[in-house]
N, C-alpha and C positions, 0 to 999 in steps of 0.2 A: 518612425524612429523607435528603434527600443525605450521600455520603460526602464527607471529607475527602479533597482528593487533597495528593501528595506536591509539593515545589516544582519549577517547572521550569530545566531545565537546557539549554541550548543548546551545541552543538558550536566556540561561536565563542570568545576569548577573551575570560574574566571582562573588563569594561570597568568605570571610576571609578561609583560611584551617581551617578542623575541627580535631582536631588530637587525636579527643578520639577515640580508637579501634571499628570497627563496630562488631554487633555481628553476631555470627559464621551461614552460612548458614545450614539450614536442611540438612540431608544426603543423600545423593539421590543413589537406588539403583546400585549394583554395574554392570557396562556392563566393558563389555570388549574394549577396545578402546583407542586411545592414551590418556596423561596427560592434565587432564584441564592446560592450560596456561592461563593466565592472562591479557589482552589486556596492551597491552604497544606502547609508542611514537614511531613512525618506521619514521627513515630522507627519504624523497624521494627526488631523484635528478629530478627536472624541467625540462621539455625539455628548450632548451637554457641555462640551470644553473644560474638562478635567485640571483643576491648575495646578500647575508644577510647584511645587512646594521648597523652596531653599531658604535651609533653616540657618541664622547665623549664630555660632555658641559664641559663648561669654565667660570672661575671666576676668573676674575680681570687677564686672560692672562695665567692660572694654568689649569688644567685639573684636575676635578673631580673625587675619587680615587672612585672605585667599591662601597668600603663599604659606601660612603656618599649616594647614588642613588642607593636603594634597591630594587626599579622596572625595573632597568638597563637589569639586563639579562634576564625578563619578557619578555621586549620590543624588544629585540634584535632580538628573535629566535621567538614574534608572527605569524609575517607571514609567516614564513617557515611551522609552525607547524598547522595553519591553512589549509596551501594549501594541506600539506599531509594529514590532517584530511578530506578533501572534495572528492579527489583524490581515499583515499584508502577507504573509509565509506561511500560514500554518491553517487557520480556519474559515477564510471567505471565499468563495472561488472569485477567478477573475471576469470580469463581463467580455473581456476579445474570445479566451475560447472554454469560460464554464466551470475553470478547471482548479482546484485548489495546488498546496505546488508538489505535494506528495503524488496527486494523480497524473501531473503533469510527467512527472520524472519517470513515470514508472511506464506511461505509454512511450513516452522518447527511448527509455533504456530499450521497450518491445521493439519499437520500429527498427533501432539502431543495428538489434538482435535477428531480425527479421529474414526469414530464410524459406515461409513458406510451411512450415513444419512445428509443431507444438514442444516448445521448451518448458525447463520443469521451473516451476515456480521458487523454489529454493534459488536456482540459478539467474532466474528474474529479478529476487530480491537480493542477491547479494553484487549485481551488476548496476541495480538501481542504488547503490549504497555509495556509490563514485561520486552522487550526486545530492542525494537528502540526508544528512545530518544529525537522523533523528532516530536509529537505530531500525533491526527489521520486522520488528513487532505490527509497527504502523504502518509498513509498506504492504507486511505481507496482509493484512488485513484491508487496506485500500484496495486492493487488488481480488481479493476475495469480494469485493462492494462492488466491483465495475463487473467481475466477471457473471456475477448474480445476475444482475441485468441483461445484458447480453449483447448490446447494441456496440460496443467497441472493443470489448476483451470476448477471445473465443475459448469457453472452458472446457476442460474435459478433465474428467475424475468426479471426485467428490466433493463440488463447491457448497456445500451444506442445503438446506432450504430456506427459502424465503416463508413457507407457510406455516411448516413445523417451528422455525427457529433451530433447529439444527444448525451445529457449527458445518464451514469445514473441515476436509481432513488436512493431514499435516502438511507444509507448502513443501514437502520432498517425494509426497505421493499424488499432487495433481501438477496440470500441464496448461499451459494458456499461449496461444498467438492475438495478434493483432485479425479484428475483423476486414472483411472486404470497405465495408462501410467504413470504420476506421480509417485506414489507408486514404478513403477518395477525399472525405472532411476535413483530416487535420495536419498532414503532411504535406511538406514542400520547402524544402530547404532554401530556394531562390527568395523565399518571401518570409523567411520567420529570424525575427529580433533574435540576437543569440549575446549570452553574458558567460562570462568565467562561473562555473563553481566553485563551491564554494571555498577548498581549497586550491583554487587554482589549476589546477590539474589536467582538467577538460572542460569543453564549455556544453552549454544547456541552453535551450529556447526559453527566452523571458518570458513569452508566451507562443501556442503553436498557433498557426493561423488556419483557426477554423471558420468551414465555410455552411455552420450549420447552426443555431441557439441549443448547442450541450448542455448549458446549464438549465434550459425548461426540461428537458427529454430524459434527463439524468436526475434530475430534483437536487437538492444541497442541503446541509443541516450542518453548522458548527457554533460552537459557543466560543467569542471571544472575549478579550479584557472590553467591557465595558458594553457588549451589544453581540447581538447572536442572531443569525443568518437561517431561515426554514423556508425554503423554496421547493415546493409540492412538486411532482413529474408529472410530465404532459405525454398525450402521444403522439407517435412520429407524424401519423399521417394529419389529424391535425395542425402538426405546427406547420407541416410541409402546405398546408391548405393556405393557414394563416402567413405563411411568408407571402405566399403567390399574394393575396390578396393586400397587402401590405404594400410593395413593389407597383402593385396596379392602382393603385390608392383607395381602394375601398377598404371600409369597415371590417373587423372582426373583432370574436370573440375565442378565447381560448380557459378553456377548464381544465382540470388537474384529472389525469387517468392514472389511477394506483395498479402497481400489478396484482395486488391482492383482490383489486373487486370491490363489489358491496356495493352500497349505496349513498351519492353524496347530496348533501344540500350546499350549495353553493350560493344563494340570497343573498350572503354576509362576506361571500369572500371579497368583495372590495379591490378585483385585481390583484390580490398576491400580496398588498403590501399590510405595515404593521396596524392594530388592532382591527383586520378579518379576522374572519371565523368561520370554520367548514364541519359542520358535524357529517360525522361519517357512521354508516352502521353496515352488520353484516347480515345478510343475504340470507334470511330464513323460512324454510320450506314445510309446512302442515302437511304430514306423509298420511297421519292417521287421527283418531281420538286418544293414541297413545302415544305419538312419536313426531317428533321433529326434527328437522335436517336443517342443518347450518352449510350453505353449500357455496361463502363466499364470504372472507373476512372484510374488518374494519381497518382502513389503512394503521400501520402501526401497532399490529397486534400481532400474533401467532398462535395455530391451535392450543399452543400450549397455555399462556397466556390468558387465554378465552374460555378455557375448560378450565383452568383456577380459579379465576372469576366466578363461574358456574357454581361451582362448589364451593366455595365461598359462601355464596349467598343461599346457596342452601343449609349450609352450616349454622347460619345465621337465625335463618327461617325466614328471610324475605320472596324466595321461591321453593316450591316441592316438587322434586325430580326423585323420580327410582334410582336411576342410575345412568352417565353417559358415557358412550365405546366414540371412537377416536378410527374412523381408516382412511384419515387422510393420505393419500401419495401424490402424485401428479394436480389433482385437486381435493381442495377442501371436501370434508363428508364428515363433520362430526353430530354423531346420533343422540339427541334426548329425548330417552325415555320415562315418560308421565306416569304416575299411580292412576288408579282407578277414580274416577268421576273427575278427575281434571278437566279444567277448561282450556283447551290448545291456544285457541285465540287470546284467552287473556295472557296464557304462561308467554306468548311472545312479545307481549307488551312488558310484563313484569323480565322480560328478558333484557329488553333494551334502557329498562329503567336503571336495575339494578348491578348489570352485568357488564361486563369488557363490550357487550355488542355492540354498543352505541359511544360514541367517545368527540371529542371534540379538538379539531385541530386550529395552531395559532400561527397563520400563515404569517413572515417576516421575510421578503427578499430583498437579500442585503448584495450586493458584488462589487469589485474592487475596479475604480476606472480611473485614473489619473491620479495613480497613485493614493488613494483614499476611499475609503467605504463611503457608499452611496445606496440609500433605500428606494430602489423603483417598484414599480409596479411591472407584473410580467408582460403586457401587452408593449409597454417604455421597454422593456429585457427586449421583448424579441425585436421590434422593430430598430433599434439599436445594433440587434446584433445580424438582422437582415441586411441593413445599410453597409455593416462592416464585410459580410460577404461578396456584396456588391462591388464592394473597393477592391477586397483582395483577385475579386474574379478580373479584372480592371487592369488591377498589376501581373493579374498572369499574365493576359493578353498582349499586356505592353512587353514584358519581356518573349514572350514569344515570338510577338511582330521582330524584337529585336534578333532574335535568334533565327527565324527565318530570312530578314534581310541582310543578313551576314553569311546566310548559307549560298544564298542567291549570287551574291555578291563574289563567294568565294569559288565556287559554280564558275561564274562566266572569270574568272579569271585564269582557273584552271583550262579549261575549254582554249583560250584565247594562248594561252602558253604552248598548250601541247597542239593544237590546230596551228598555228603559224610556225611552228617549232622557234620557240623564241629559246628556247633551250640550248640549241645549237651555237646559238651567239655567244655564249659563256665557257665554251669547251678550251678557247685559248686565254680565257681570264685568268691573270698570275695573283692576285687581290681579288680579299671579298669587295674589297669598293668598288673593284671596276666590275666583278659579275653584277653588284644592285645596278651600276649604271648600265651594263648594257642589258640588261633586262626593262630596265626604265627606260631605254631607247627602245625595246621592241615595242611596248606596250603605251604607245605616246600615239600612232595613228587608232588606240580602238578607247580612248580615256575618257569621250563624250558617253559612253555607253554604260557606263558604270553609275553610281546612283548617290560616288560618294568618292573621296579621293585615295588614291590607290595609300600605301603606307610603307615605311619601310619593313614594317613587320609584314603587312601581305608578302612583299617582295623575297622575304626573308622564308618565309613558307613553301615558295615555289620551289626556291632550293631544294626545298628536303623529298619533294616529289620523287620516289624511288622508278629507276628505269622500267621496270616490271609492267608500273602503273602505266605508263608511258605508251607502250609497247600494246596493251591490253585494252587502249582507249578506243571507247566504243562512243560513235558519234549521236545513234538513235537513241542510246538509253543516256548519254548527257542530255542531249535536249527535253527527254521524257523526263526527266528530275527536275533541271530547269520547272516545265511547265506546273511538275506536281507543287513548288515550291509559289510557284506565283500563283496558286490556286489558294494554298495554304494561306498567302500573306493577302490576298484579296478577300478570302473567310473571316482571316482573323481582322482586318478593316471593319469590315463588314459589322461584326460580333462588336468593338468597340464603339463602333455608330450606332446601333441596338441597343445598349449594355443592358437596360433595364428588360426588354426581352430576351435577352440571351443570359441574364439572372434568373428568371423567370421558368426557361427553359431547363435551367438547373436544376431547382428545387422539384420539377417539374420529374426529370430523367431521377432526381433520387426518390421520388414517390413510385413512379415504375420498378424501380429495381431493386429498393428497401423495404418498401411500403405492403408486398401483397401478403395477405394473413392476419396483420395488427391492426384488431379490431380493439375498436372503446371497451375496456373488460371494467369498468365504472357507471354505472346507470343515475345521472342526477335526478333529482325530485325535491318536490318540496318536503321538509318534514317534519310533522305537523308535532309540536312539544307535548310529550306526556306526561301526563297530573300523576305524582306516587302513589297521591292516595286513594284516584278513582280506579287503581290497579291492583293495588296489592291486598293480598288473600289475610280473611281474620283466622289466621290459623295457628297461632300464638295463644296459650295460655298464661293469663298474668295469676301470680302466686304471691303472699303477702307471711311473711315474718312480722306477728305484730310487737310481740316483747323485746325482740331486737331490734327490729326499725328497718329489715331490709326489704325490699321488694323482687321478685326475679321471674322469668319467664321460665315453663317446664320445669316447677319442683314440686314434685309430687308429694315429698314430706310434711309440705306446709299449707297452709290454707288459701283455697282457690279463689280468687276474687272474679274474674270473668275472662272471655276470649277477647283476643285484641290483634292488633296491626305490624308488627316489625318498627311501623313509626309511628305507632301512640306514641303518650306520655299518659302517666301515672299522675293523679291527683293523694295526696294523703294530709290526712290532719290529726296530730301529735296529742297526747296528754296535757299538755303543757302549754297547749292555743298556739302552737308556731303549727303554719301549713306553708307544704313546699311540692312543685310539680317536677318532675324529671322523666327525660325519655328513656323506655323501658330498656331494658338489657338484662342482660344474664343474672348481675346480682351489683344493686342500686340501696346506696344508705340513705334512708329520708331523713329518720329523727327514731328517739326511743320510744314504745309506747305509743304504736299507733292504734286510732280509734276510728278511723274512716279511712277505707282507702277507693280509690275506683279510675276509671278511665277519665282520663278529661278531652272533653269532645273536642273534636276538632274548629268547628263554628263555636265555639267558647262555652263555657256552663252556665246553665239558665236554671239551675238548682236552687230550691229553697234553704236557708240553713237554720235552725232552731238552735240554738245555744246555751246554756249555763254553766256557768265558772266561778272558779271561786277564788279571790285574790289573798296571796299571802302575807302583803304586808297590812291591810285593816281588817281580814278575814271574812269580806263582805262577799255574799253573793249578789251576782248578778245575770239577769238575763237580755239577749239581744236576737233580733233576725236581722238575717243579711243575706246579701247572693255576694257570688267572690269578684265577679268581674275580671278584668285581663290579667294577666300575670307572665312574669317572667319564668323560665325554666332553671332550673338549679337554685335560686336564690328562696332564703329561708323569710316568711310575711307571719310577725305576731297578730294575734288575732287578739291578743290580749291585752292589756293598757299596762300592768306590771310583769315583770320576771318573779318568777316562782307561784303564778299563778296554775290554777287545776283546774281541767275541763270536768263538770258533775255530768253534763247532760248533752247529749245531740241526735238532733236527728234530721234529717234532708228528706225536702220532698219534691215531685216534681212541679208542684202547682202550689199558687201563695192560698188556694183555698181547701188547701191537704195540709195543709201547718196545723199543728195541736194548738189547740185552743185553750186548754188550763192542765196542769200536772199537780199532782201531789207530793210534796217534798216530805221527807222526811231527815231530822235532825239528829245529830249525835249525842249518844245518850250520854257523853261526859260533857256538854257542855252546859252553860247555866238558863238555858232558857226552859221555863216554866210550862212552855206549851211545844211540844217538840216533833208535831203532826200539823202540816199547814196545806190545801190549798193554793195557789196561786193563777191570776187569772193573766193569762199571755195575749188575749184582745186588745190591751193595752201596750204592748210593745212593739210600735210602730215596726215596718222594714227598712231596713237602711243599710248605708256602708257595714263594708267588714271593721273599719276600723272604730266603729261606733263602739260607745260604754257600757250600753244598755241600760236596763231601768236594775234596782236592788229589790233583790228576791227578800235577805236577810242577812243581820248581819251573826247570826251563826253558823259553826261550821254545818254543811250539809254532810248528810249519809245515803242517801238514796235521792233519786227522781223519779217518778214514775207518772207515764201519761194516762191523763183520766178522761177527756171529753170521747167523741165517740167517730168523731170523723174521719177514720181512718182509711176511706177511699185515694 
C-alpha cells in the first residue's frame, strides 16, 4: 500500500485558504499499480517526545474561549507539524528505496525524460520543479551529489571534484541520464505507490521500488528538527556479497568504503548506529628524508581542506614544512616538503595529530519507515531492505505469471476463432448481441480447454480482429508462441517456488554486470591513538616581557626564557606573590612584574621555591619554602597571605639539598631600626605548602637579600 506522506510546506508566506475547487487534472494513462493517494499531515513522535505547548491567554484573570482566538489551534500544532514536514520530506531518506524526496523526484523527472541520450541539467531541474517545492538551487545541487558518485546518475561535463572540492559548473553547461544500473533497481511502474504532487497537477512515486539497499551504497547526511541522520557509503560488491549471504541465512559483516580512500578504524563503529565512531586518516607515503606524499584522503575532507590545515599548523609552529605543491587530478598527490634534518617519520605522526589527516566520524543512521524516523543499525538497513526486494521481485513475478496467463489465454482464443472460422458465423448478425451470441455458440465445444472463463470483453476483442490478420494466420508460428508462452509461465512458476534462490540469483547477475572494477578503495586497520606530546617538535621559543607581564613565542625583542613545545604551558610568578600557569601562544598576559617565569613540566614541578616577602599591611617580613604542586591553567593562586604584599627574594632549585641555607638582608636606611645589616638562618624554615606563612624574617622594611651560605650546587 502507499504510504502516507506528510503535508506540504512551501518556503513562501502562509496566504488566506482559497476555497474555490481546483480544476480536474488530465488523465493520465492507465498502469497498473496501487491508488494515487493524496499527500496528507502524518504526526511523527520526536525522538525525546517534544511537547506540544498550547498556551491559554488571559483577560482581566478569565481565559480566552477557542472561538475568540482563531489562530489558536494554528499555533498550537505549528511546530509539531513543521518538524514532521522536514523529518519526513526534506532530510531523512526513506528505508523502501534510500531516497530522500528531492533525489526521488529528480531520478523519476530522469526516467520520465528518458530517451537514451544526455539531457541538460538546467532542463532536468526545471522539469523536476513540477514536482519539489522547494526551488532549483536544491535540485540542482542534489543532482550534482548523485552524479559525483556515479552509480545512478550518468554525468558528463563538468560535475566538479570530489577530491579538490571543486564546485560544478553551471547546471546549463553539463548533461546527465539515468544509469543502466539505475533503470534495472528502481523502476517499474506496475509496482510503485504513486500520490498527487503537490499541486495536484501530476502525480509522483511515494516511493520507487527499489530492488537494491541505496541508502548503504549512496551513504545519507541530513540535519533535521530535532535529530540528524549520517549514514557512511558502502561498496557495491560488498553489499552485493552481504545480501547473498543474508537471503541464505548466514552471517555478515559490512563496513563503510569512502570514495576518497585512506584509512579506517572501525572497532567503535557499532553497526552504523548513534554514539559510533570511525576515525579515519589519509594515506601517507615517505618518498624521501625530505618529502612526503599524501596519496589518499580522510573521508570528509578535500585537498584543499587538508592543505589549510597543513599550513595552519605550521603557521602555528605545531609542525615544520618548507613548503607544499598540490597535483592533484584524477588522484590525490599532494607533496610535503621537509627542511633539512627533519624527521619524516615523526613529521607524519605530528601530521595526523595536528592536521585535517586524521578526523573522526559520528556515524547516525536514521531512515523513514512507517511513516517515522527510526535509528537502525546498517546490517538491520540492509537486511530489511533485502527482504523488501525479495517481495518486490515476488510481485514482479505474480504480475507476470499474470500477464503471461492472459497471453496464453488470448493465444488459444484467437487460434480457436480463426481455426474453426467461427468468424463466419457473425457475417449475418444484424445486433452486437447476437454477434457475442453467436460467437459464444462457436466457442462452447473448445471452453474445457481454456484455463479460465471466456468473458464478454474476450468476446468483444475477437471482433476487432482485422481481416488482414485473419488471412495472414500462420498455424506453426501460433503454436511456437503458444509453446514459448507456457515455457515462460512454467519459468516463472518455477522462480516463484524458488523465490529465495531466484533472489539470490539476482543480486548475484547484478554483481556480474555492475560489480567488475569496484574494488574496496578504504583499507581498515586498527589505529593505534597518538600521544601530542610524545610527537611534537621543541621548536618554539618561549620569550618573557617582565615589566609588562606578557609572555609569547618568537619575540626576539624580549627576553628569551627557553625552547618549548606548541603545547607547553608557561609557569610565572608576579611581584606581588600571585603565580598563574597558561598555555603558550603568541602573546599571553600573566600579571605585572614578573620575577620567574619557565616551562611547567608536563609530569608536574618538583621544583624547590625559596621565598621572602614582605606584607603591606604590618610590614613584616617573612620567609617560606614550598614546592607548587597541581594547578589549574589560566586561574590566578596568591602565594601571599595579604594583598599588597612584595616579593624581596626568590629563588628555585631543583633539589631540597640546593636550597640556600642562610641570606643576608639588608634594611632600609629610612626606617627606625638601629641595626640595619642582619644575617638570617633559613635551616629553620621547614618545606611546606605554597599556601603556608612562613617563619618572620623582620619586622622592617627590607632593601635587599642576598644569598650567603656556599651550596650553590
Amino acid at each position: 500500500m502507499p504510504k502516507k506522506k506528510s503535508q506540504k510546506f512551501s518556503d513562501q508566506p502562509e496566504l488566506p485558504l482559497d476555497t474555490t475547487p481546483a480544476p480536474a487534472p488530465e488523465p493520465v494513462a492507465e498502469v497498473k499499480s496501487a491508488p494515487i493517494v493524496p499527500a496528507a499531515s502524518v504526526p511523527v513522535a520526536l525522538p525525546g517526545g517534544p511537547a506540544v505547548f498550547s498556551p491559554e491567554p488571559r483577560r482581566g484573570g478569565k481565559t480566552v474561549q477557542e472561538e475568540d482566538s482563531p489562530l489558536a489551534h494554528s499555533y498550537r500544532t505549528w511546530f509539531l507539524d513543521y518538524a514532521s514536514y522536514v523529518i519526513l520530506d526534506r532530510a531523512v531518506p526513506h528505508l523502501d528505496d534510500g531516497l530522500k524526496p528531492v533525489q526521488r523526484r529528480i531520478l523519476h523527472t530522469l526516467w520520465e525524460m528518458d530517451d537514451g541520450r544526455f539531457h541538460k541539467v538546467a532542463n532536468i531541474v526545471g522539469a523536476t520543479m513540477r514536482f519539489h517545492p522547494h526551488g532549483d538551487a536544491s535540485i540542482g545541487a542534489a543532482l550534482v551529489a548523485i552524479g559525483q558518485r556515479g552509480f545512478l546518475i550518468d554525468p558528463q561535463g563538468n560535475y566538479g571534484n570530489l577530491l579538490t572540492g571543486d564546485e560544478a559548473a553551471a547546471p546549463r553547461y553539463i548533461e546527465a541520464r539515468l544509469t543502466p544500473f539505475a533503470k534495472d533497481v528502481l523502476f517499474n511502474p506496475k509496482t510503485t505507490p504513486w500520490q498527487l504532487s503537490y499541486d495536484g497537477r501530476n502525480r509522483e512515486p511515494v516511493t520507487l521500488p527499489a530492488k537494491f539497499p541505496i541508502v548503504l551504497l549512496e551513504g545519507a547526511e541530513g540535519i533535521a528538527v530535532g535529530l540528524a541522520t549520517k549514514i557512511l557509503p558502502h561498496n557495491f560488491n560488498d553489499l552485493c556479497r552481504a545480501a547473498i549471504n543474508h537471503l541464505q541465512g548466514k552471517t555478515f559483516r559490512i563496513y563503510p568504503d569512502f570514495p576518497t580512500g585512506g584509512i579506517a578504524d572501525f572497532s567503535e563503529y557499532s553497526d552504523g548506529e548513534r554514539g559510533g565512531k570511525v576515525k579515519v586518516r589519509a594515506k601517507i607515503e615517505v618518498r624521501s628524508k625530505y618529502l612526503l606524499a599524501i596519496t589518499e584522503l580522510p573521508f570528509g575532507s578535500t585537498t584543499e581542506s587538508l592543505i589549510e590545515s597543513i599550513l595552519a599548523a605550521n603557521a602555528k609552529g605545531k609542525i615544520k614544512i618548507k613548503h607544499v605543491d598540490d597535483n592533484t587530478a584524477d588522484t590525490v598527490e599532494i607533496l610535503v616538503h621537509l627542511p633539512a634534518g627533519s624527521d619524516p617519520e615523526q613529521l607524519v605522526q605530528q601530521l595526523y595529530v595536528f592536521t585535517g589527516c586524521q578526523s573522526n566520524l559520528s556515524p547516525a543512521a536514521c531512515v523513514i519507515q512507517d511513516d517515522k524516523p527510526q535509528f537502525l543499525g546498517v546490517r538491520e538497513i540492509l537486511k530489511r531492505s533485502v527482504d523488501q526486494t525479495k517481495a518486490l521481485l515476488k510481485l514482479e513475478l505474480e504480475i507476470r505469471l499474470g500477464e503471461l496467463e492472459q497471453q496464453w489465454h488470448w493465444d488459444s482464443l484467437e487460434r480457436i476463432f480463426i481455426e474453426e472460422r467461427i468468424y463466419r458465423r457473425i457475417e449475418k448478425s444484424k445486433t452486437w448481441e447476437s454477434v457475442l451470441e453467436e460467437i459464444r455458440e462457436g466457442l462452447k465445444p473448445f471452453l474445457r480447454q481454456f484455463r479460465r472463463p471466456v468473458t464478454d470483453e474476450d468476446l468483444a476483442r475477437l471482433t476487432e480482429i482485422r481481416i488482414k490478420r485473419i488471412s495472414a494466420f500462420n498455424r506453426f508460428q501460433a503454436d511456437e508462441a503458444m509453446k514459448k508462452t507456457e515455457e515462460g509461465i512454467k519459468e516463472t512458476k518455477a522462480s516463484l517456488k524458488n523465490l529465495t534462490s531466484f533472489a539470490v540469483a539476482w543480486f548475484e547477475m547484478l554483481q556480474e554486470k555492475y560489480g567488475k572494477g569496484i574494488r574496496r578503495r578504504t583499507s581498515y586497520d586498527e589505529i593505534e591513538q597518538i600521544n601530542a606530546a610524545e610527537v611534537v617538535s621543541a621548536n618554539q621559543r618561549l620569550y618573557v616581557n617582565r615589566e609588562d607581564g606578557f609572555i609569547g613565542l618568537n619575540w626576539r625583542q624580549h627576553e628569551f626564557v627557553q625552547e618549548c613545545t606548541i603545547l607547553d604551558s608557561a609557569l610565572c610568578l608576579m611581584r606581588d606573590g600571585s603565580l598563574k600557569v597558561a598555555k603558550v601562544d603568541e602573546k599571553v598576559f600573566m600579571g605585572r612584574e614578573i620575577i620567574h617565569c619557565a616551562v611547567w613540566p608536563k609530569e608536574g614541578d618538583v621544583n624547590f621555591y625559596t621565598m621572602i616577602y614582605q606584607e603591606k599591611a604590618t610590614g613584616k617580613a617573612f620567609a617560606k619554602k614550598f614546592q607548587i604542586g597541581g594547578l589549574s591553567r589560566d586561574k590566578l593562586y596568591p602565594l601571599v597571605k595579604s594583598e599588597g604584599s612584595r616579593v624581596v627574594y626568590l629563588e628555585v632549585s631543583a633539589k631540597e639539598k640546593d636550597m640556600p641555607k642562610s641570606v643576608h638582608v639588608s634594611l632600609d636606611g629610612r626606617s627606625g631600626a638601629r641595626i640595619r645589616e642582619l644575617d638570617f638562618d633559613l635551616t629553620h624554615v621547614p618545606v611546606s605548602s605554597r599556601n603556608a606563612k612562613g617563619l618572620t624574617v623582620t619586622k622592617w622594611p627590607v632593601k635587599d637579600v642576598k644569598r650567603t651560605d656556599l651550596t650553590l650546587g
